[in-house]
PyMOL Python script that loads the backbone (N, CA, C, O; Angstrom):
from pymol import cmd

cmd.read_pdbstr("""\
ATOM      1  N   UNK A   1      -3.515  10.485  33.388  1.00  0.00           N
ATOM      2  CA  UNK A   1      -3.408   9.315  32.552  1.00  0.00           C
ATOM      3  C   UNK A   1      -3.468   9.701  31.080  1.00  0.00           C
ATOM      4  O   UNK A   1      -2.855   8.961  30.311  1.00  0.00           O
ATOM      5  N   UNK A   2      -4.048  10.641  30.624  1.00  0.00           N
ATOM      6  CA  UNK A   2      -4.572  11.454  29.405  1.00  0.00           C
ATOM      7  C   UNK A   2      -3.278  11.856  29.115  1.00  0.00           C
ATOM      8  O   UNK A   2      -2.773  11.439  28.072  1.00  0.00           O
ATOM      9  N   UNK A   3      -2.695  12.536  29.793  1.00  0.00           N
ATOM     10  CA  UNK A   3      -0.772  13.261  29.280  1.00  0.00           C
ATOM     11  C   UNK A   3      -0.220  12.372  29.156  1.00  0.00           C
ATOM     12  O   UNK A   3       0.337  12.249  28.065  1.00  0.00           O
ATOM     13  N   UNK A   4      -0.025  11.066  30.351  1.00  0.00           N
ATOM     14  CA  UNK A   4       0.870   9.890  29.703  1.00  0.00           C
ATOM     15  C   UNK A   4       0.644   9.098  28.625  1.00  0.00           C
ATOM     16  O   UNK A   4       1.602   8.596  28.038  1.00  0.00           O
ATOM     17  N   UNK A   5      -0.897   8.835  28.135  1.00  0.00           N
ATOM     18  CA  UNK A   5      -1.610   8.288  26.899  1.00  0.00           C
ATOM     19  C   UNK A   5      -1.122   8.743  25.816  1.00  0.00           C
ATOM     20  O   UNK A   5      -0.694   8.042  24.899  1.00  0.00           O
ATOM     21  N   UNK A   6      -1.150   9.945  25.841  1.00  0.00           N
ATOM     22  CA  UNK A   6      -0.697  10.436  24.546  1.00  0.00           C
ATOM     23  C   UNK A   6       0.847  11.213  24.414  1.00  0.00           C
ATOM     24  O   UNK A   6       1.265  11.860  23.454  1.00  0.00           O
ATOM     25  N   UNK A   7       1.366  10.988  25.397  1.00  0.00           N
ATOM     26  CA  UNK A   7       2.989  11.466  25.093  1.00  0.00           C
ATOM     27  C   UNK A   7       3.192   9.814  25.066  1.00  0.00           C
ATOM     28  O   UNK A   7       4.408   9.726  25.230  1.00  0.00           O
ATOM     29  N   UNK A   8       2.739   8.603  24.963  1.00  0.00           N
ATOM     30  CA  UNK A   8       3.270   7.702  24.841  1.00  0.00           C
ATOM     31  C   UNK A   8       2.954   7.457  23.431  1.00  0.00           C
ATOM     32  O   UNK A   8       3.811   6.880  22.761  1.00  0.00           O
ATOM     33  N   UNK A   9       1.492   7.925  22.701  1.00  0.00           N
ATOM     34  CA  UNK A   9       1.480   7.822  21.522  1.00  0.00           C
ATOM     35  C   UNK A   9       2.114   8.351  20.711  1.00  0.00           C
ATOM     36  O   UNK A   9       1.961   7.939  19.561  1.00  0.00           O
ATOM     37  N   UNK A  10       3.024   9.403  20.932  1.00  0.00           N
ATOM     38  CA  UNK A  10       3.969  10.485  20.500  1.00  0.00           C
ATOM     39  C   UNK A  10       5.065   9.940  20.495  1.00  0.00           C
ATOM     40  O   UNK A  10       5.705  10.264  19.495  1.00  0.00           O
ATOM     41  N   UNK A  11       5.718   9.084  21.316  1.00  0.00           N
ATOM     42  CA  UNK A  11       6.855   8.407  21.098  1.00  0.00           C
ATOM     43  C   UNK A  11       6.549   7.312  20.376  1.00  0.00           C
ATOM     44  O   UNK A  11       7.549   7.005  19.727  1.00  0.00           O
ATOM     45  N   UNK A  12       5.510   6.450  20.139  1.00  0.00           N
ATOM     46  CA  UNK A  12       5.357   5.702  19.384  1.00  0.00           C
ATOM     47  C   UNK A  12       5.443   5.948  18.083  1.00  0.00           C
ATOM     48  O   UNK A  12       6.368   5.432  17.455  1.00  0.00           O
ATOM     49  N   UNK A  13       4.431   6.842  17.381  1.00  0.00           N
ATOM     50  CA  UNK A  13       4.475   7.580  16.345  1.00  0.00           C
ATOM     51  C   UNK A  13       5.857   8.285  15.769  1.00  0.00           C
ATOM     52  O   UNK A  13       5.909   8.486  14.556  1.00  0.00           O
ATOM     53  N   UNK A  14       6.781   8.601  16.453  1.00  0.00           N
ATOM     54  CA  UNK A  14       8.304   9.366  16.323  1.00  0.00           C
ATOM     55  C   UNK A  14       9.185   8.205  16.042  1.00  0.00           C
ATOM     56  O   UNK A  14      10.246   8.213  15.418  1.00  0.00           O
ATOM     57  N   UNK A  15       8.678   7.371  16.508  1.00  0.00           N
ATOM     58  CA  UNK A  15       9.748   6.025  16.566  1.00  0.00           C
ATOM     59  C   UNK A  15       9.787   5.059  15.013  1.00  0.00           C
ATOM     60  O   UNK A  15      10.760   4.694  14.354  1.00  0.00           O
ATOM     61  N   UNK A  16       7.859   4.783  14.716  1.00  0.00           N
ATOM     62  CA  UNK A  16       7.772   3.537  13.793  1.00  0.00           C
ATOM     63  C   UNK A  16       8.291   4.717  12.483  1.00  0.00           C
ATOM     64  O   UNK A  16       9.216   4.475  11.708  1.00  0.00           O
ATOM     65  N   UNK A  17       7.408   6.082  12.468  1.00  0.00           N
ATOM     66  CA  UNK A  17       6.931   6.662  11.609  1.00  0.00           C
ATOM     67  C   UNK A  17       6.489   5.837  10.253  1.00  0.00           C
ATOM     68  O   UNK A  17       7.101   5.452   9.257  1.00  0.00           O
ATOM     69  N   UNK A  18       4.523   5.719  10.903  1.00  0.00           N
ATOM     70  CA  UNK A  18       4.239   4.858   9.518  1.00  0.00           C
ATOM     71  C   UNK A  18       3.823   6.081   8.477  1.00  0.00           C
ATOM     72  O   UNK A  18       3.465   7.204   8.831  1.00  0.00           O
ATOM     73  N   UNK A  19       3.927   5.697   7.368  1.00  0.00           N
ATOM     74  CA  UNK A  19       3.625   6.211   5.801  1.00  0.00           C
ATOM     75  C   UNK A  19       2.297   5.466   5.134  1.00  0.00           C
ATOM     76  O   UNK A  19       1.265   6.025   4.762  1.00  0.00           O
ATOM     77  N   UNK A  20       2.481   4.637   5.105  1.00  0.00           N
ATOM     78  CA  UNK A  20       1.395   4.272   4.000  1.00  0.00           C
ATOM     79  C   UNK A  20      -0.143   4.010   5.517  1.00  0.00           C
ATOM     80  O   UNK A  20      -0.260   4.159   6.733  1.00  0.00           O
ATOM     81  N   UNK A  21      -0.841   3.635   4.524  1.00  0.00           N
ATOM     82  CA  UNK A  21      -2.436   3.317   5.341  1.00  0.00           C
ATOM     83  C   UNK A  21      -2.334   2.402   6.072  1.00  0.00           C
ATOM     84  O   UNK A  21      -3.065   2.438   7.061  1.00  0.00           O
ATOM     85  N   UNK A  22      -1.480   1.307   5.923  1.00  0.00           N
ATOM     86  CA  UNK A  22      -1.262  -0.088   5.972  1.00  0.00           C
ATOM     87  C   UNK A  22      -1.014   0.025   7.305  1.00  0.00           C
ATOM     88  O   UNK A  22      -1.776  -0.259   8.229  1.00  0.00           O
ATOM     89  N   UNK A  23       0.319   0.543   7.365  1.00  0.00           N
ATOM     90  CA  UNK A  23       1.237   1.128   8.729  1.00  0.00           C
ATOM     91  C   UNK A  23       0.431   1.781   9.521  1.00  0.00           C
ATOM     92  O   UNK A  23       0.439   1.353  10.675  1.00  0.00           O
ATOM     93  N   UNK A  24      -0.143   2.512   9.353  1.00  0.00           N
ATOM     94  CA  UNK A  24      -0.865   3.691  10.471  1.00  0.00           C
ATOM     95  C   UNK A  24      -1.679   2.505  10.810  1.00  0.00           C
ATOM     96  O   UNK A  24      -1.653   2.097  11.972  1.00  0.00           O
ATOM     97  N   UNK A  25      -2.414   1.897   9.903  1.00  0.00           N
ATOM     98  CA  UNK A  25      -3.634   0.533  10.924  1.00  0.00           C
ATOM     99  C   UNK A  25      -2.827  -0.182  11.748  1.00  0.00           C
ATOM    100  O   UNK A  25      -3.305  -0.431  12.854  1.00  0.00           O
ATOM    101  N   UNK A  26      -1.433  -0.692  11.449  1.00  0.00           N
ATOM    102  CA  UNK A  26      -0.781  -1.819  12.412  1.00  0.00           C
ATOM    103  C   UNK A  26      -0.395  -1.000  13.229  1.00  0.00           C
ATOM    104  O   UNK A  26       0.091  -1.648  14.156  1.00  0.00           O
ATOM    105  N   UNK A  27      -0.288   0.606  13.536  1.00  0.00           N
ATOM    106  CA  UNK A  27       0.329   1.137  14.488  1.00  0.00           C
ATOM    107  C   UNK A  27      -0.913   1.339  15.258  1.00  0.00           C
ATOM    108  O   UNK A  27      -0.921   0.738  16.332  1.00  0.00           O
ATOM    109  N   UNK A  28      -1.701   1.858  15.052  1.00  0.00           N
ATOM    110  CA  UNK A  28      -3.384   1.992  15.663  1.00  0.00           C
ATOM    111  C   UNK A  28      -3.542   0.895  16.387  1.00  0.00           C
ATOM    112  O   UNK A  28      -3.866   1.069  17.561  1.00  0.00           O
ATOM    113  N   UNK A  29      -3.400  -0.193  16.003  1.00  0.00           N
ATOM    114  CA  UNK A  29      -3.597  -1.358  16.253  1.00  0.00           C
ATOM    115  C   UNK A  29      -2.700  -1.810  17.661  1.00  0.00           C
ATOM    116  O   UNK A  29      -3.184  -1.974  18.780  1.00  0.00           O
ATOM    117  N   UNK A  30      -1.644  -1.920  17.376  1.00  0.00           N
ATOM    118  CA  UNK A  30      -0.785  -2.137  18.345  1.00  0.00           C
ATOM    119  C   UNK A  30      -0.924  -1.025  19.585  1.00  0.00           C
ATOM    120  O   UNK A  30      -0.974  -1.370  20.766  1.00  0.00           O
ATOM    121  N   UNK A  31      -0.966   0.029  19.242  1.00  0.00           N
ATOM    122  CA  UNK A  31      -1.312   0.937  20.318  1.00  0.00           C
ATOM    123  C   UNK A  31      -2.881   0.592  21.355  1.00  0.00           C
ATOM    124  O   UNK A  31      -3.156   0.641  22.554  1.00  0.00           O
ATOM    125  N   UNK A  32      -3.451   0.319  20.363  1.00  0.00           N
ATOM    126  CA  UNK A  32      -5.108   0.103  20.668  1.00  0.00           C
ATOM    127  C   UNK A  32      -4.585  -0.998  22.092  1.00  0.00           C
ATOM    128  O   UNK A  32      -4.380  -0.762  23.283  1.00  0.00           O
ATOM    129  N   UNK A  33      -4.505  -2.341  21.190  1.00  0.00           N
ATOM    130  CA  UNK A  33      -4.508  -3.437  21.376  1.00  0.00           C
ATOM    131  C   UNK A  33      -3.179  -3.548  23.255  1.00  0.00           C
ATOM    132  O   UNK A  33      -3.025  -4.430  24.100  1.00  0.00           O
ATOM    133  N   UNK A  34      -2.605  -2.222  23.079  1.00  0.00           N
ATOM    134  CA  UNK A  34      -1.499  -2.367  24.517  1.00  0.00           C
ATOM    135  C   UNK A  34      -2.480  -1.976  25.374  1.00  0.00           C
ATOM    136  O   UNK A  34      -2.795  -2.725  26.299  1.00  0.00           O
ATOM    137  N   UNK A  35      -3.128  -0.701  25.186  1.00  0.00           N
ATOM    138  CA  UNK A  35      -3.868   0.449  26.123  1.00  0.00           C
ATOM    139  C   UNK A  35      -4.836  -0.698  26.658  1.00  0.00           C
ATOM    140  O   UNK A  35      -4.739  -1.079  27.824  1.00  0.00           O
ATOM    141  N   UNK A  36      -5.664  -1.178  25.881  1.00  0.00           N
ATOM    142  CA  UNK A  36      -7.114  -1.798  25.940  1.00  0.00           C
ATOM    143  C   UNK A  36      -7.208  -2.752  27.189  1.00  0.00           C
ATOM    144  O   UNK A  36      -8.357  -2.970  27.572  1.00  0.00           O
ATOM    145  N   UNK A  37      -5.926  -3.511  28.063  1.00  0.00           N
ATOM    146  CA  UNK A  37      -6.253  -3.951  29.205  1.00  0.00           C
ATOM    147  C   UNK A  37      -5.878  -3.013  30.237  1.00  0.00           C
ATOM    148  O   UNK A  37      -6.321  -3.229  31.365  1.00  0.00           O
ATOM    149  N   UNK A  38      -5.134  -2.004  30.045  1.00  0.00           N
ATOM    150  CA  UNK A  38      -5.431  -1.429  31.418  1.00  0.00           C
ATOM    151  C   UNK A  38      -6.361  -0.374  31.700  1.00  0.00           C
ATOM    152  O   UNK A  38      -6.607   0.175  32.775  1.00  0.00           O
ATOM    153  N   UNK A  39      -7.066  -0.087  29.998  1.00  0.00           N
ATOM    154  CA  UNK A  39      -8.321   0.647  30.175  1.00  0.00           C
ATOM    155  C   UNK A  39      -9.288  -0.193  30.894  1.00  0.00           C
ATOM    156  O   UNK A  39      -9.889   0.194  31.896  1.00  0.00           O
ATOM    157  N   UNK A  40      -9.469  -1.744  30.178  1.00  0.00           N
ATOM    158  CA  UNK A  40     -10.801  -2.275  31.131  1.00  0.00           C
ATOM    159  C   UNK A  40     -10.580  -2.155  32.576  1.00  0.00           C
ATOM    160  O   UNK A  40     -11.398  -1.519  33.241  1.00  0.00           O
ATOM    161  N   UNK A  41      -9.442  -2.760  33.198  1.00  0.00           N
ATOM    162  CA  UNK A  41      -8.836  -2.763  34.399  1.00  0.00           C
ATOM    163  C   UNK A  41      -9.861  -1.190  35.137  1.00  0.00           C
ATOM    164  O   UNK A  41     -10.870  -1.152  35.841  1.00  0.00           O
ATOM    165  N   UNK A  42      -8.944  -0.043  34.517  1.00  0.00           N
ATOM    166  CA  UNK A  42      -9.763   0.878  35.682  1.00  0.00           C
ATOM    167  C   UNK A  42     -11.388   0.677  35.048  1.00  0.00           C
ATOM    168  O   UNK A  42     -12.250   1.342  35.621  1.00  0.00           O
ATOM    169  N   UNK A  43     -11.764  -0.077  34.068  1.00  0.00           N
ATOM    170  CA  UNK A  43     -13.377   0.084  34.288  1.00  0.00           C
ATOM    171  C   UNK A  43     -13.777  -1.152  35.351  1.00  0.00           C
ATOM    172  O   UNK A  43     -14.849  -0.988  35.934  1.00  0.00           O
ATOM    173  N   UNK A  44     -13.249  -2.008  35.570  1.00  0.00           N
ATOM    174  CA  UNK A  44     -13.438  -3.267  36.698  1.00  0.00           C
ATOM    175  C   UNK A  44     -13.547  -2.541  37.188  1.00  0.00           C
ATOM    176  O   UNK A  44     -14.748  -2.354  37.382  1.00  0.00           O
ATOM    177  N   UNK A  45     -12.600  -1.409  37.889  1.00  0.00           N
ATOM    178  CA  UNK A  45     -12.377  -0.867  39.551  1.00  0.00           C
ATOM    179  C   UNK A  45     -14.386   0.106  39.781  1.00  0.00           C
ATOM    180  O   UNK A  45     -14.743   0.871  40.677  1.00  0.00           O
ATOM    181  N   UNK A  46     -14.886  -0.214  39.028  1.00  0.00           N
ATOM    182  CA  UNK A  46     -16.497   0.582  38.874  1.00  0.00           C
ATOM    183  C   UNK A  46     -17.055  -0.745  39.293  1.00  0.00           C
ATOM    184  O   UNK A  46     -18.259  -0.834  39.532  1.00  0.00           O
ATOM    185  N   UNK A  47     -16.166  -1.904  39.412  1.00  0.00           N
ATOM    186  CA  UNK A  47     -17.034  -3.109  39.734  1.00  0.00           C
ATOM    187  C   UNK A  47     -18.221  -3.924  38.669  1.00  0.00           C
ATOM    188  O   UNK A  47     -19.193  -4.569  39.064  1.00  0.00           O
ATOM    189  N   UNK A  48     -17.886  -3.721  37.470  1.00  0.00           N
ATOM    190  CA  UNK A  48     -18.038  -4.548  36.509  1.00  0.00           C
ATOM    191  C   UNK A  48     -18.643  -5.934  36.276  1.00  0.00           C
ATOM    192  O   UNK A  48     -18.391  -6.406  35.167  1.00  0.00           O
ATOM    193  N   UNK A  49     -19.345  -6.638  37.046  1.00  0.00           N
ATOM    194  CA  UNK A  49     -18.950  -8.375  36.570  1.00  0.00           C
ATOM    195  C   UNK A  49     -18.667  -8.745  35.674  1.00  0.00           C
ATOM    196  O   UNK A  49     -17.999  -9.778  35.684  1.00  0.00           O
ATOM    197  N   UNK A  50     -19.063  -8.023  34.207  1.00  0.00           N
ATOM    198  CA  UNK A  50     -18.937  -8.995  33.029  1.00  0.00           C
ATOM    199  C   UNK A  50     -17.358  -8.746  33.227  1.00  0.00           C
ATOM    200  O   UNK A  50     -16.830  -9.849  33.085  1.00  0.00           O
ATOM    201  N   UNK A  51     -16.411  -7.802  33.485  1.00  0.00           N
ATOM    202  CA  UNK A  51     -14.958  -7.884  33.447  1.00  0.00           C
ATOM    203  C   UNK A  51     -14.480  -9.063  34.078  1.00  0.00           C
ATOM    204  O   UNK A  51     -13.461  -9.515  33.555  1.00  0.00           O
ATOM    205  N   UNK A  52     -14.921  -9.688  35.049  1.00  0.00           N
ATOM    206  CA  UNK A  52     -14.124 -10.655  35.973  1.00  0.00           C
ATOM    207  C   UNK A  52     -13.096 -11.668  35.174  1.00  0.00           C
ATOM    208  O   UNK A  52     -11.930 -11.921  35.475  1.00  0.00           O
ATOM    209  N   UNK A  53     -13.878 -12.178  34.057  1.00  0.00           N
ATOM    210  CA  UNK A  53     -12.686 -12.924  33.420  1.00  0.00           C
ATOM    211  C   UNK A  53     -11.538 -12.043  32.697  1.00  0.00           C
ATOM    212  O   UNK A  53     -10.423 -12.561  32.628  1.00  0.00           O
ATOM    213  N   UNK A  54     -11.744 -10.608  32.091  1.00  0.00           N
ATOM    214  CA  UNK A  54     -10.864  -9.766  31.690  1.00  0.00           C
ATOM    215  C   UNK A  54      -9.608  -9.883  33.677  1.00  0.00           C
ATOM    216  O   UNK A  54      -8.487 -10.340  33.899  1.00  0.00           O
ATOM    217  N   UNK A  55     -10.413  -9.361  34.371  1.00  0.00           N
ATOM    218  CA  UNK A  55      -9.368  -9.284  35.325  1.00  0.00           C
ATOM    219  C   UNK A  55      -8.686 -10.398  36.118  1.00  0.00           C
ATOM    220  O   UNK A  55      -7.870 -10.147  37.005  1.00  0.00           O
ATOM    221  N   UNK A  56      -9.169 -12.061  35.654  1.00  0.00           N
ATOM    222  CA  UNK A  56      -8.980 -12.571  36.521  1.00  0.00           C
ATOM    223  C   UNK A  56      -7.421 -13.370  35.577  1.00  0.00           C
ATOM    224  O   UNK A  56      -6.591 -14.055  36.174  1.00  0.00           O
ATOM    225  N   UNK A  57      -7.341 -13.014  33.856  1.00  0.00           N
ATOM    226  CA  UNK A  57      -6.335 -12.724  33.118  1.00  0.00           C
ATOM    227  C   UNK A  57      -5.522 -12.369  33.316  1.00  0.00           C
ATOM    228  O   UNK A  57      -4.395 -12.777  33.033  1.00  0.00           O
ATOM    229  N   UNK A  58      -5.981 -11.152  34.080  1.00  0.00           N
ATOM    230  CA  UNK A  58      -4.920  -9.610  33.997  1.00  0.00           C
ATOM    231  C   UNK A  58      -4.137 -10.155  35.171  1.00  0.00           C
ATOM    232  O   UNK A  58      -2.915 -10.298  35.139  1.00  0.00           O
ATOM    233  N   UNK A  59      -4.791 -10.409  36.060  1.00  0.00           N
ATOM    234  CA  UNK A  59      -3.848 -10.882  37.298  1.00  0.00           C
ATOM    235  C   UNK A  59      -2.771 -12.199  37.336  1.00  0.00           C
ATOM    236  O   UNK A  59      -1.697 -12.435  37.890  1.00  0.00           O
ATOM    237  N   UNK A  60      -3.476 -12.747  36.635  1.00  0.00           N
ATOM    238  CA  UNK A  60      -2.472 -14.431  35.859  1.00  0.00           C
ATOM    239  C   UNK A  60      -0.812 -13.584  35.282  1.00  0.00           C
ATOM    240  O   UNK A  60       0.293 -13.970  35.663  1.00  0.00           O
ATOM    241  N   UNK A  61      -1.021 -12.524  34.413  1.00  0.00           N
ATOM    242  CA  UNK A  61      -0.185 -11.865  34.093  1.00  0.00           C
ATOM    243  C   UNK A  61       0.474 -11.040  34.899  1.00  0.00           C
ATOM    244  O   UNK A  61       1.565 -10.759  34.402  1.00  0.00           O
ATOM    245  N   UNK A  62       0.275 -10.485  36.014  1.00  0.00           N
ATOM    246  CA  UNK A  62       0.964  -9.674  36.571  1.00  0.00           C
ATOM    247  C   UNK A  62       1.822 -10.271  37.861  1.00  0.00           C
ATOM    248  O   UNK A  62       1.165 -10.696  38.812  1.00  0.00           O
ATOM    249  N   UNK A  63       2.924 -10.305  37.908  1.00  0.00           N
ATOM    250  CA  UNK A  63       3.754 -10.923  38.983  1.00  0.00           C
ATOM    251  C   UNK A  63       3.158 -10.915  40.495  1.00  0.00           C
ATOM    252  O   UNK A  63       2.372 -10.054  40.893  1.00  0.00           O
ATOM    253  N   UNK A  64       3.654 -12.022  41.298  1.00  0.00           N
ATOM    254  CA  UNK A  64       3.088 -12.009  42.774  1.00  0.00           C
ATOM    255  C   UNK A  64       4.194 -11.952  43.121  1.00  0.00           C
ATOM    256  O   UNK A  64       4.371 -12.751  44.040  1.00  0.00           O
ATOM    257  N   UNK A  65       5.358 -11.235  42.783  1.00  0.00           N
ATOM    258  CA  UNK A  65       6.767 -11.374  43.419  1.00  0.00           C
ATOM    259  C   UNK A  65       6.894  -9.620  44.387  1.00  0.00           C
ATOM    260  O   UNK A  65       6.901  -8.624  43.663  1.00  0.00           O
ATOM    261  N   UNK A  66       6.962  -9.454  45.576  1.00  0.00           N
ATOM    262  CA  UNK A  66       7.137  -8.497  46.133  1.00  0.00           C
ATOM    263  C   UNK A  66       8.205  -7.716  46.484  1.00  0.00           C
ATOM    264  O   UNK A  66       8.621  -8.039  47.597  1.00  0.00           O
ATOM    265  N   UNK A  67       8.802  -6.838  45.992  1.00  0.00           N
ATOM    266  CA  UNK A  67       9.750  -6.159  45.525  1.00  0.00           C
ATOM    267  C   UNK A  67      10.710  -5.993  47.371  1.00  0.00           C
ATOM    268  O   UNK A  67      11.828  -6.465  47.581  1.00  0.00           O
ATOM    269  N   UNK A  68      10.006  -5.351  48.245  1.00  0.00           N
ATOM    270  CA  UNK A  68       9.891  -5.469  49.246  1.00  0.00           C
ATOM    271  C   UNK A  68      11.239  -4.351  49.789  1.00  0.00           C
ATOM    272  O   UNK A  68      10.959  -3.155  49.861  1.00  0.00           O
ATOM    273  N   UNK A  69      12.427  -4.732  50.092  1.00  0.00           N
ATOM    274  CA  UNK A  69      13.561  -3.917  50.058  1.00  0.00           C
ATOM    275  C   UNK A  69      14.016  -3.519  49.558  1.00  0.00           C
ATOM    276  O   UNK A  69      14.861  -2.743  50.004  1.00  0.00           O
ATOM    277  N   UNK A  70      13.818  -3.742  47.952  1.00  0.00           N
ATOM    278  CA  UNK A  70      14.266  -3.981  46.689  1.00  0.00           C
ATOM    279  C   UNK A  70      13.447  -3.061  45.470  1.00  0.00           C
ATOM    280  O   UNK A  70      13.348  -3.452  44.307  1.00  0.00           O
ATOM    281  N   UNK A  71      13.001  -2.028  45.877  1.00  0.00           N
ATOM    282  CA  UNK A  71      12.095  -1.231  44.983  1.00  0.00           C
ATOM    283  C   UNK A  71      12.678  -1.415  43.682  1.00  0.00           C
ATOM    284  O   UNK A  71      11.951  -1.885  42.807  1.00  0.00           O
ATOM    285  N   UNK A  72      14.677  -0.928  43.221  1.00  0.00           N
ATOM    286  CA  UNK A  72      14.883  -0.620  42.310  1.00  0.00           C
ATOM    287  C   UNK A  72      15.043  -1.427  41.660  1.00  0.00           C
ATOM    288  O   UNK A  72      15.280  -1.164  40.481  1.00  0.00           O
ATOM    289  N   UNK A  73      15.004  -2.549  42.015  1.00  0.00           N
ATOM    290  CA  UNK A  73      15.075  -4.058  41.118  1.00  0.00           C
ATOM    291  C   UNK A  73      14.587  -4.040  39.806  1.00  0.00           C
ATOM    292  O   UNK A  73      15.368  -4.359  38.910  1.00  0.00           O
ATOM    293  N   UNK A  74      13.518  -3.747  39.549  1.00  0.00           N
ATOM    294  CA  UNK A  74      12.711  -3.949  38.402  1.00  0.00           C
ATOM    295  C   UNK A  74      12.989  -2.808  37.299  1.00  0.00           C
ATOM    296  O   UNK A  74      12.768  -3.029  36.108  1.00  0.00           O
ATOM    297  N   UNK A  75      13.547  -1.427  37.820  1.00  0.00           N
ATOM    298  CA  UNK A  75      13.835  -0.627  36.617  1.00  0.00           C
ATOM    299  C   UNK A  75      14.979  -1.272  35.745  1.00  0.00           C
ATOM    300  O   UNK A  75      14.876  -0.800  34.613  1.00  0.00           O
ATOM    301  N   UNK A  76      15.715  -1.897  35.796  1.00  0.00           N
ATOM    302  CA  UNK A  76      16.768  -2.117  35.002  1.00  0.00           C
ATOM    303  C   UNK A  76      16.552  -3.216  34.039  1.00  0.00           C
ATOM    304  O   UNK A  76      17.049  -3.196  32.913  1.00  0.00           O
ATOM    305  N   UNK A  77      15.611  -4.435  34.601  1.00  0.00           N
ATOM    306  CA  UNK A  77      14.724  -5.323  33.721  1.00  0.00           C
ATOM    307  C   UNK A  77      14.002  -3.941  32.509  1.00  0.00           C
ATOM    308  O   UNK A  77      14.257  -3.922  31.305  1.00  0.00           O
ATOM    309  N   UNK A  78      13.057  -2.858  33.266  1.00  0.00           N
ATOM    310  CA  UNK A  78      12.232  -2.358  32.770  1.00  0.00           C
ATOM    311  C   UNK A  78      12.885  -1.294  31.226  1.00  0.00           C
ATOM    312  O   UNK A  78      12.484  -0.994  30.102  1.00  0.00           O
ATOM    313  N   UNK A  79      14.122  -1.039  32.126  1.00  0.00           N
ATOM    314  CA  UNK A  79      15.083  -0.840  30.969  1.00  0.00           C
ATOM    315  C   UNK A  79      15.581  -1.865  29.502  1.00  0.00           C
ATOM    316  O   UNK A  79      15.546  -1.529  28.319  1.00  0.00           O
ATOM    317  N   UNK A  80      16.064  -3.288  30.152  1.00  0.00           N
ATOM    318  CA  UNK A  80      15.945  -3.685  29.068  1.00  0.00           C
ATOM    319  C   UNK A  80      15.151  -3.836  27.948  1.00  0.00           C
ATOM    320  O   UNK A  80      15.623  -3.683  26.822  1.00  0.00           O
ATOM    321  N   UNK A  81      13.691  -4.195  28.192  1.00  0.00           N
ATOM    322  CA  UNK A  81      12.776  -4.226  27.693  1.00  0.00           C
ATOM    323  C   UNK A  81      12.611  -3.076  26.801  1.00  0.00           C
ATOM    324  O   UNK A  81      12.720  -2.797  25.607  1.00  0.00           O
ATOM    325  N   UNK A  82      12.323  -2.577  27.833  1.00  0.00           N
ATOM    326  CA  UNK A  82      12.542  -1.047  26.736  1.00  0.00           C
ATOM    327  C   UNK A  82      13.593  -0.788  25.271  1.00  0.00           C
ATOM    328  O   UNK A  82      13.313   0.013  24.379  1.00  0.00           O
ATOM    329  N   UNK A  83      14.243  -1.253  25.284  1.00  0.00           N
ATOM    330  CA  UNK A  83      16.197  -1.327  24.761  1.00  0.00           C
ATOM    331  C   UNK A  83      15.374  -2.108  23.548  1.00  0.00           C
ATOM    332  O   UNK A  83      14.937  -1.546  22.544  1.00  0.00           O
ATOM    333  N   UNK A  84      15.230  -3.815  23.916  1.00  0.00           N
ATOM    334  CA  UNK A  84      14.804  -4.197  22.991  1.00  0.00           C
ATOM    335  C   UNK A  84      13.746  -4.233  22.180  1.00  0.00           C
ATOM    336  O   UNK A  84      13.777  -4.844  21.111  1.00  0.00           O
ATOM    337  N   UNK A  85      12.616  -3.524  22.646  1.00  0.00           N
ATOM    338  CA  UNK A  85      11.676  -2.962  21.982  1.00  0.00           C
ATOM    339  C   UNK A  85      12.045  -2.547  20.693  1.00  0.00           C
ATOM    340  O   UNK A  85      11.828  -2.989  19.565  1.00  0.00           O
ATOM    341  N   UNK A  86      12.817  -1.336  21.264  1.00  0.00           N
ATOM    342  CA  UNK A  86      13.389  -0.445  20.464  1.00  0.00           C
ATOM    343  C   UNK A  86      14.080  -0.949  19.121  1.00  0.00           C
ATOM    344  O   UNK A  86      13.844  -0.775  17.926  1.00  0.00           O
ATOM    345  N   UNK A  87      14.807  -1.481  19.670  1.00  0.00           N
ATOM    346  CA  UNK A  87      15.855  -2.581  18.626  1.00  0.00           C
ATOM    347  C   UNK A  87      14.839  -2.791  17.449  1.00  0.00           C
ATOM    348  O   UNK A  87      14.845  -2.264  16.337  1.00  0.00           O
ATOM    349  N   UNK A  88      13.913  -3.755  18.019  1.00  0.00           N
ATOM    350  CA  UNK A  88      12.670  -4.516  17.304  1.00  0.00           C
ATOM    351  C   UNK A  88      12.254  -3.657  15.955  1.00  0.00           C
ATOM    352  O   UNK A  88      12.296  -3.766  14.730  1.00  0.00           O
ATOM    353  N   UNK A  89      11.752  -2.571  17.154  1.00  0.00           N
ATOM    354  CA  UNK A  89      10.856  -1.670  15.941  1.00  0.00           C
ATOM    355  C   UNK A  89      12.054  -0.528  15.008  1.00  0.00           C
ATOM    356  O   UNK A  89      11.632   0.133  14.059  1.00  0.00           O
ATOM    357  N   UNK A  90      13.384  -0.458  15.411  1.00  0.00           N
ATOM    358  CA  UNK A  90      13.804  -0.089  14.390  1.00  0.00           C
ATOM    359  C   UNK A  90      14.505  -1.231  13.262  1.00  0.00           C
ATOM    360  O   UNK A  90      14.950  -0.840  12.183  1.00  0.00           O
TER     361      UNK A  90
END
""", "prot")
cmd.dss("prot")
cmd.show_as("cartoon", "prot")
cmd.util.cbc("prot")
cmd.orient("prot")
């Protein structure tokens, strides 16, 4: 999780390239602010209570749709997203 953490911060960083102080906080930030629910998430899985409302969020958000025969369905959504991200932040 540690190699994907930070080769994802590496593409982040390659992508906005902030300069001033300003930038590096909104990039910190945004990075922080993505990581920070699926960090609590594996701290729930330690069985947590005070998390329950963090996870009972997390699950509101995450689809109940079951892919089922259909594994590859979702990369090409996952692609777009990606696409326009991109767009965004350049």
């Amino acid at each position: 999780m540690a190699v994907d953490g930070f080769l994802c911060v590496g593409i982040v960083l390659a992508v906005v390239r902030p300069v001033t102080a300003q930038e590096w906080i909104w990039v910190i930030a945004a990075i922080v602010g993505g990581c920070l629910p699926d960090f609590l998430q594996g701290l729930y899985m330690f069985r947590l209570k005070f998390l329950r409302p963090h996870q009972w969020l997390h699950d509101i958000f995450h689809s109940n749709i079951r892919l089922g025969p259909y594994p590859l369905f979702g990369i090409p959504f996952q692609l777009i997203i990606a696409v326009i991200a991109l767009y965004i932040l350049m």
